[in-house]
Structures are given as structure tokens and as C-alpha cells.
N, CA, C and O atoms as CSV, one atom per row, in Angstrom:
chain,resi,resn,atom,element,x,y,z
A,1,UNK,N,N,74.566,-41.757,-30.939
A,1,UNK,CA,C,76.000,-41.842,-31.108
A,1,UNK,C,C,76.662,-41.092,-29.966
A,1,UNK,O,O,76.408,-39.888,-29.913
A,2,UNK,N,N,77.610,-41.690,-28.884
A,2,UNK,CA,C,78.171,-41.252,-27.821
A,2,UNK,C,C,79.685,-40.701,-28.600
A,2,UNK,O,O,80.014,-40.917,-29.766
A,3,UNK,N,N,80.380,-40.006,-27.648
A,3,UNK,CA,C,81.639,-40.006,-28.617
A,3,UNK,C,C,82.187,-39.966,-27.100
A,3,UNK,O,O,83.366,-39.626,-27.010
A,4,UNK,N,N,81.566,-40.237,-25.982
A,4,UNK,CA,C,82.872,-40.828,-24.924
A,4,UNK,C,C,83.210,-42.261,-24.739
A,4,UNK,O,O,82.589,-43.317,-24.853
A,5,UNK,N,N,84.452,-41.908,-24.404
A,5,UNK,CA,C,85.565,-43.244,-24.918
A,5,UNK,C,C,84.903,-44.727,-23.717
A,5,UNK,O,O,84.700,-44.494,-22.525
A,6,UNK,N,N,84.758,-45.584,-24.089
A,6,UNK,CA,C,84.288,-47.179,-23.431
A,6,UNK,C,C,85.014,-48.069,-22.706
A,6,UNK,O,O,84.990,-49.300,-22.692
A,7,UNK,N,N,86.099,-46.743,-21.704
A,7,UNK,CA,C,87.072,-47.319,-21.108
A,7,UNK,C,C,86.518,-49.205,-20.504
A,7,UNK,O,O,85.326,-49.461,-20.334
A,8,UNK,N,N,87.413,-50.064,-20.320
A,8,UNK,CA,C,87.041,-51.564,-19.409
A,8,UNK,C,C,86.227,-51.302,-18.154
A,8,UNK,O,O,85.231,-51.873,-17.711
A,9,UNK,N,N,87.032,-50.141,-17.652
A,9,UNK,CA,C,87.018,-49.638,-15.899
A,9,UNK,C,C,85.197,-49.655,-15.963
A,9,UNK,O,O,84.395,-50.267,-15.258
A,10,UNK,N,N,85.003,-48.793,-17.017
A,10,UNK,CA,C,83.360,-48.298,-17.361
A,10,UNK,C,C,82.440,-49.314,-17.145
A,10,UNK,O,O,81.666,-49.513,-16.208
A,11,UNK,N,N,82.693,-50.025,-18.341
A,11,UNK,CA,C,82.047,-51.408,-18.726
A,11,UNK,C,C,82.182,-52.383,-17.703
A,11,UNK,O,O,81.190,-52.968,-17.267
A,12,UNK,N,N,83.299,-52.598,-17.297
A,12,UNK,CA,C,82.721,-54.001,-15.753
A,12,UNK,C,C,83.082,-53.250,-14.883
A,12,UNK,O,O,84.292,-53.435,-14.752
A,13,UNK,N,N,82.549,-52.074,-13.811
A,13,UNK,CA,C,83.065,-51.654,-12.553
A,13,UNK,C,C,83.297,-52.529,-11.864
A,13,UNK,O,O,82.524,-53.443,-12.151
A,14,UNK,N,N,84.194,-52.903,-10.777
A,14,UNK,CA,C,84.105,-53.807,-9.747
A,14,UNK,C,C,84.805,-55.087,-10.005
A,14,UNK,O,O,84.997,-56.058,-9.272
A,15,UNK,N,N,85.157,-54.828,-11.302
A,15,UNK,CA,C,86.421,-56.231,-12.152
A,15,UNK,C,C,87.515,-55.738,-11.750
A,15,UNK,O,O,87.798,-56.589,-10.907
A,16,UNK,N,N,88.551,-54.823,-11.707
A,16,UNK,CA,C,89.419,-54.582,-11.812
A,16,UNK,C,C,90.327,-55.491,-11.362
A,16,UNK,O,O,91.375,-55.713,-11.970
A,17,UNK,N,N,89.964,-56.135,-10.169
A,17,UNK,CA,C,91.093,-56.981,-9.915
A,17,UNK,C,C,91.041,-58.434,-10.777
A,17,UNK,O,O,92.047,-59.136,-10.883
A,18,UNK,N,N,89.842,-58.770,-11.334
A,18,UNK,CA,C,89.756,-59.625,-12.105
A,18,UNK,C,C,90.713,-59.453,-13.579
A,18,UNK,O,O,91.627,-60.037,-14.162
A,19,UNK,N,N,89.884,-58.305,-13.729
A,19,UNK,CA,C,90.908,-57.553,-15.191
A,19,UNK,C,C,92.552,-58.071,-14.666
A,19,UNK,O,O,93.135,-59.089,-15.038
A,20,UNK,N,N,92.905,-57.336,-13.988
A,20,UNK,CA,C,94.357,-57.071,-13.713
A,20,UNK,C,C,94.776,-58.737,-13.176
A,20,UNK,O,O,95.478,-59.122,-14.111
A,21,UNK,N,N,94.725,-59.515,-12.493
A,21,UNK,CA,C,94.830,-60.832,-12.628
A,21,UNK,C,C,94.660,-61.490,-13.666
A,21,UNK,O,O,95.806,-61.809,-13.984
A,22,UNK,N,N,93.734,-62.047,-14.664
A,22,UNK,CA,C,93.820,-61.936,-15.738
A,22,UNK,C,C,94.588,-61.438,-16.763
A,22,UNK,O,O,95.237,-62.254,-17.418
A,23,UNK,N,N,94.641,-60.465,-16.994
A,23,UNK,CA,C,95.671,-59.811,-17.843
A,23,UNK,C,C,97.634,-60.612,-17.411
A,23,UNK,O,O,98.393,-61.055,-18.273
A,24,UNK,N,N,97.864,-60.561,-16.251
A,24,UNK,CA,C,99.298,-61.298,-15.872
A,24,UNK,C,C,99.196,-62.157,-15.998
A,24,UNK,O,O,100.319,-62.501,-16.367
A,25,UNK,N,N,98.262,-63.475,-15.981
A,25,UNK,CA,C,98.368,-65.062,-16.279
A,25,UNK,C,C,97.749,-65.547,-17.424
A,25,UNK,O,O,97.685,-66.770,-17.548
A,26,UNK,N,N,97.219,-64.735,-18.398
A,26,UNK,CA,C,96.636,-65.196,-19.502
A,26,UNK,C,C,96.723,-64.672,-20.817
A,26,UNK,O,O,95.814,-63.878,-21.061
A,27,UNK,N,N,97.468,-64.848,-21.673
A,27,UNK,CA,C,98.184,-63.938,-22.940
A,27,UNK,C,C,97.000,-63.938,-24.003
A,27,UNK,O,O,96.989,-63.227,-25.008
A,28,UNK,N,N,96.152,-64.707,-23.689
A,28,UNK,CA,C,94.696,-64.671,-24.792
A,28,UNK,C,C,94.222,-63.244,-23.990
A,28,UNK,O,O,94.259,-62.160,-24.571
A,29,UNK,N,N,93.828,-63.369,-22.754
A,29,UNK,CA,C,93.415,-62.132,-22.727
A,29,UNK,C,C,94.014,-61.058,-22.373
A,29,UNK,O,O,93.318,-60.163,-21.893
A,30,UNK,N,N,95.701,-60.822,-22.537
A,30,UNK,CA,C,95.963,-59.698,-22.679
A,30,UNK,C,C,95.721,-59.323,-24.341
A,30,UNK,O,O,95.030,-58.624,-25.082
A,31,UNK,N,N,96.351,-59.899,-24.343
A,31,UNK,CA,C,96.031,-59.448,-26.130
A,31,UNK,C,C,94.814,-59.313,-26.453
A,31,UNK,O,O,94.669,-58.493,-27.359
A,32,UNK,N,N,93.432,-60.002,-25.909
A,32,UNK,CA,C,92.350,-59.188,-25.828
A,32,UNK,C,C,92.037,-57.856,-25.751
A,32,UNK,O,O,91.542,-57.172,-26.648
A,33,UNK,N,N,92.477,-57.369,-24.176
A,33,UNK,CA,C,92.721,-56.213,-24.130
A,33,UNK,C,C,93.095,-55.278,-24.551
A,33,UNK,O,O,92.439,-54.236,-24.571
A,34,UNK,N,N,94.571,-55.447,-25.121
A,34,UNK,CA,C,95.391,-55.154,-25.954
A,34,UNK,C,C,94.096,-54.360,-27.319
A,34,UNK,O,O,93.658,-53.210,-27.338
A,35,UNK,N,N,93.834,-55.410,-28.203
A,35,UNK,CA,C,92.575,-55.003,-29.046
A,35,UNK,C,C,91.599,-54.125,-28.982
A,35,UNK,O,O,91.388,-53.191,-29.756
A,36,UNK,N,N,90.825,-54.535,-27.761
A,36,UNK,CA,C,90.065,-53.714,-27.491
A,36,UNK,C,C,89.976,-52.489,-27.325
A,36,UNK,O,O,88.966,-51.822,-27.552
A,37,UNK,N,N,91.337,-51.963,-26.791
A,37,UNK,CA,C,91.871,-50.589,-26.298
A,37,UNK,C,C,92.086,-49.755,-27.652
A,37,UNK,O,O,91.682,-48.608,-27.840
A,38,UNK,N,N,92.896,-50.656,-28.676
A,38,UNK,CA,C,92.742,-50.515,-30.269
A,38,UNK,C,C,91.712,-49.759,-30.935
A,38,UNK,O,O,91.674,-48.682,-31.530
A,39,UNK,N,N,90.920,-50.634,-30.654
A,39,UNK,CA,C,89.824,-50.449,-31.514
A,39,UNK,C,C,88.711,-49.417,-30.770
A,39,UNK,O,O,87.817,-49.012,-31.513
A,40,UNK,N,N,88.689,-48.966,-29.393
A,40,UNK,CA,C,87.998,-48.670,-28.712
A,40,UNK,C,C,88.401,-47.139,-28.777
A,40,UNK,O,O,87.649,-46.242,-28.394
A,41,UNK,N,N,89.524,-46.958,-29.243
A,41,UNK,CA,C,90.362,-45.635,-29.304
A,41,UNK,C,C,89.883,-45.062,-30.609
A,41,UNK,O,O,89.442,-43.923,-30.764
A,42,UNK,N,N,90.073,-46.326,-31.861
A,42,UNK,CA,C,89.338,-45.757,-33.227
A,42,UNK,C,C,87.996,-45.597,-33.328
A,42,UNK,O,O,87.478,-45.169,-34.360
A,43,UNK,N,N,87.201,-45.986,-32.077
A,43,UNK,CA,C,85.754,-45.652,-32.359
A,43,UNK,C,C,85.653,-44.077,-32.024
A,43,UNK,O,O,84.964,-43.236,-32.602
A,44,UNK,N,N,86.559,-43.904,-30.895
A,44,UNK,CA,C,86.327,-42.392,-29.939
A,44,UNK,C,C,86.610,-41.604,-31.087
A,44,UNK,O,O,85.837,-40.697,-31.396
A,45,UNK,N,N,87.935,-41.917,-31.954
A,45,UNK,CA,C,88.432,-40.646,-32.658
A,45,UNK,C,C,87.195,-40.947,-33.839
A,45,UNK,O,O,86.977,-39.905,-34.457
A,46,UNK,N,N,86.587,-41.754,-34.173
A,46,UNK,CA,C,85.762,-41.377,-35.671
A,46,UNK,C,C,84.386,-40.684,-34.648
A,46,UNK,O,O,83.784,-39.638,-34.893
A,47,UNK,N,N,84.242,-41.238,-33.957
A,47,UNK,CA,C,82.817,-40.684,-33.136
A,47,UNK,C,C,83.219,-39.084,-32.677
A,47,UNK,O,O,82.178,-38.432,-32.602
A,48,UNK,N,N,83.882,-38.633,-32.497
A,48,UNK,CA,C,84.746,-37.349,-32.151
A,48,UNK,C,C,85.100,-36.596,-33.705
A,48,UNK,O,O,84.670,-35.444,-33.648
A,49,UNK,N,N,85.560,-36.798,-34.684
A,49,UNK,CA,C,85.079,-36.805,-35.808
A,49,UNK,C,C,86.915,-36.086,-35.708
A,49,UNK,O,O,87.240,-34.954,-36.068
A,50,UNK,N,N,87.645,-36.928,-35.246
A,50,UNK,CA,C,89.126,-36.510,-35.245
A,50,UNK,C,C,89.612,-37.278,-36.299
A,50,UNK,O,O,90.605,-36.922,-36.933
A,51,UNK,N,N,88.909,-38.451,-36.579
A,51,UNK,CA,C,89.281,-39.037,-37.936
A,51,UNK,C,C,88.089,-39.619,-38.940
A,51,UNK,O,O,87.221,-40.443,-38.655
A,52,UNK,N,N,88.276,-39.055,-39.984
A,52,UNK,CA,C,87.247,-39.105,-41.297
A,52,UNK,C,C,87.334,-40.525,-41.833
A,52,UNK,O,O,88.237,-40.978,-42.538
A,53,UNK,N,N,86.308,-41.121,-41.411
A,53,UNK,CA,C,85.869,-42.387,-41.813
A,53,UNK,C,C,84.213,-42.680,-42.142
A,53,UNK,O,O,83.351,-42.198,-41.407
A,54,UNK,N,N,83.905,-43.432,-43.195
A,54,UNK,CA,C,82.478,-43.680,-43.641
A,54,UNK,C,C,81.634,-44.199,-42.286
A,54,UNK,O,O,82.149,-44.793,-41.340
A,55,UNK,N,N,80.746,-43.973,-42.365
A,55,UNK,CA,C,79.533,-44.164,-41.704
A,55,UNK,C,C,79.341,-45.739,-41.332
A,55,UNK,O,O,79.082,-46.340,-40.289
A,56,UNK,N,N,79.593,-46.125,-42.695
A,56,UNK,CA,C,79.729,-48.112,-42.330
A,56,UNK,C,C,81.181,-48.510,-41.579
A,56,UNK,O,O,81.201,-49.471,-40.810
A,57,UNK,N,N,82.250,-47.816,-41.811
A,57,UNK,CA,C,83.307,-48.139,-40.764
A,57,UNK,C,C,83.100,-47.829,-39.645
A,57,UNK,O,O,83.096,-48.774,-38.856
A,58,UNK,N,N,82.941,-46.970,-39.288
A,58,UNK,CA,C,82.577,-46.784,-37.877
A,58,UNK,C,C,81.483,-47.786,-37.647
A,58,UNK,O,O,81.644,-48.212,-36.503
A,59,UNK,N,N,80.885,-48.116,-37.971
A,59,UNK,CA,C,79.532,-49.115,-37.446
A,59,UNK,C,C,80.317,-50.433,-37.427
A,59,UNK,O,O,79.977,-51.356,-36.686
A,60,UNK,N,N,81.435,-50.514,-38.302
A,60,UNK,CA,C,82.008,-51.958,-38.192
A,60,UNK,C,C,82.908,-51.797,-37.187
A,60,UNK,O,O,83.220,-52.887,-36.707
A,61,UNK,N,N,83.631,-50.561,-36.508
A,61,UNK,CA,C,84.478,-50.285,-35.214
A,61,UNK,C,C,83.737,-50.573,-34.467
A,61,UNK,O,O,83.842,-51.680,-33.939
A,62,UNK,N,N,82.604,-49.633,-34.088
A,62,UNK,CA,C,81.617,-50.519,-32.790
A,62,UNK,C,C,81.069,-51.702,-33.289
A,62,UNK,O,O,80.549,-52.136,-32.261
A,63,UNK,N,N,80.886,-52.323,-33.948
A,63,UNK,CA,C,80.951,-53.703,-33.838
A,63,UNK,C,C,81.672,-54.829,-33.666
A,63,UNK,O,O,81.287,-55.964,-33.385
A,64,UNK,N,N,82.769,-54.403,-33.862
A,64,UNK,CA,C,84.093,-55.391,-33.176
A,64,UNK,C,C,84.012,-54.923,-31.807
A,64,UNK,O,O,83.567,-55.630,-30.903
A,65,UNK,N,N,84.302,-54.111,-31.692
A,65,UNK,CA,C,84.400,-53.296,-30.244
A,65,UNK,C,C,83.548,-53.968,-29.200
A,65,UNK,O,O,83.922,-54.024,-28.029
A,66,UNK,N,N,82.226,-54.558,-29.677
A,66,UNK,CA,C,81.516,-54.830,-28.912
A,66,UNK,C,C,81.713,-56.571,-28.859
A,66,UNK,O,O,81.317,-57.148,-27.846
A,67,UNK,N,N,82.234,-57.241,-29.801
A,67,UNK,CA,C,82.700,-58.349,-29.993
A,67,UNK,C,C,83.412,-59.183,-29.159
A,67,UNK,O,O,83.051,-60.210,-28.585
A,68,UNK,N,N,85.166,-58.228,-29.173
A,68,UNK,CA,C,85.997,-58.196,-28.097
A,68,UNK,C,C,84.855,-57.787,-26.845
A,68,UNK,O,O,84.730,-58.744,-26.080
A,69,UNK,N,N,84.224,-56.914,-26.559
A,69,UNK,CA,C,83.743,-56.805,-25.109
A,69,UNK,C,C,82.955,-58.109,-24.392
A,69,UNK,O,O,82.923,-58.415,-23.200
A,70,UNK,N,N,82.379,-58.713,-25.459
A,70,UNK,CA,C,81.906,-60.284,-25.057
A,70,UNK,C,C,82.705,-60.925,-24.679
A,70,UNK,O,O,82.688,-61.425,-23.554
A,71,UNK,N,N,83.624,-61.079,-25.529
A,71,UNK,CA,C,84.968,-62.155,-25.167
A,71,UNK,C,C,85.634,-61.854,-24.056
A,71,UNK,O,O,86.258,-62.716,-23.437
A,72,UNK,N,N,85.575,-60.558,-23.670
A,72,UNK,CA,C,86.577,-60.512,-22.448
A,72,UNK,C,C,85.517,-60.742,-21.089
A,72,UNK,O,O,85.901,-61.051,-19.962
A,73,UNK,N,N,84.134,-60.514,-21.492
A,73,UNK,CA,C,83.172,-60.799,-20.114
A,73,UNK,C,C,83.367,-61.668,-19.954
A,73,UNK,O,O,83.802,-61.962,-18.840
A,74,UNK,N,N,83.170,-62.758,-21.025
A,74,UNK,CA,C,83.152,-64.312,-20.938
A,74,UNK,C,C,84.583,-65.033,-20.483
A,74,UNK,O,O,84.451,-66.223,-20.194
A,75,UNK,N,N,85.416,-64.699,-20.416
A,75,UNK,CA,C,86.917,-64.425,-19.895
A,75,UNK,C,C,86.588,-63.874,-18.110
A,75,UNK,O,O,87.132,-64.648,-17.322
A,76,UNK,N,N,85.995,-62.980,-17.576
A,76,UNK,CA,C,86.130,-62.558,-16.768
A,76,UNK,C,C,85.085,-63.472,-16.084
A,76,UNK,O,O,85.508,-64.003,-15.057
A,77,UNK,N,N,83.772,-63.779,-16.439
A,77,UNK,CA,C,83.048,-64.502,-15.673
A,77,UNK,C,C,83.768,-65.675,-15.333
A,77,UNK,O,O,83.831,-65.889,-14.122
A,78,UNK,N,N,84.479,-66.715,-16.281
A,78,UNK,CA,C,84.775,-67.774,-16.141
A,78,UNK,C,C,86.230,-67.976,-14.980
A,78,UNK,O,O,86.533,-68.923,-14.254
A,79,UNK,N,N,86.892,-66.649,-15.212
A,79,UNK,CA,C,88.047,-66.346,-13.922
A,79,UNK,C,C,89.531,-66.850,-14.369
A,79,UNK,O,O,90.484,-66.725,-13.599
């Protein structure tokens, strides 16, 4: 169990301009993003133990978490 946060930047180095293009012409994947940042924030604070949540929620936070992170690769590969 990590409790540092899974910034985008982290996860695809070397996207950024993909990210950031993306994000201005495509409202599926801002709002992707949007989510991800969501949910990626509630994993840090239960993994950080800043917020008291069961053991199976948190397992269902990183599991969306990782959900959205597919969807937005598959978003980023395709351009």
C-alpha cells in the first residue's frame, strides 16, 4: 500500500502535451480527467489515513482509479 498520490504527470511521463491537447478538444476526456483527479485524491487521503474508510472501499477507490487510468491511456494512444 503506497500512500503517494498517482499524479497523470507520474503515470504517462512524456504525454503531457498529449494530455494537455486532449484535454482542450475532447470533453470525454476532460471529464475523464476531471474523475480521475477525484478519485485519485480519495485514494491518497484513505491511503494516508486522513479519511476513515473500510478496507473494501479503498480497494474499490483503487480500482476505479485504475479503470479511468485505462481509459485515458487508451484515449492517449489513439490521439
Amino acid at each position: 500500500m503506497s500512500n503517494t498520490p498517482h499524479t497523470l504527470q507520474e503515470e504517462f511521463p512524456g504525454e503531457a502535451d498529449a494530455i494537455t491537447a486532449l484535454k482542450t478538444s475532447n470533453a470525454r476526456f476532460a471529464k475523464l480527467l476531471e474523475e480521475y483527479d477525484e478519485v485519485n485524491d480519495k485514494v491518497h487521503r484513505a491511503e494516508s489515513r486522513i479519511d476513515a474508510v473500510s478496507n473494501e472501499h479503498e480497494e474499490g477507490l483503487r480500482r476505479q482509479r485504475s479503470r479511468l487510468k485505462d481509459q485515458i491511456w487508451s484515449m492517449i494512444k489513439v490521439g
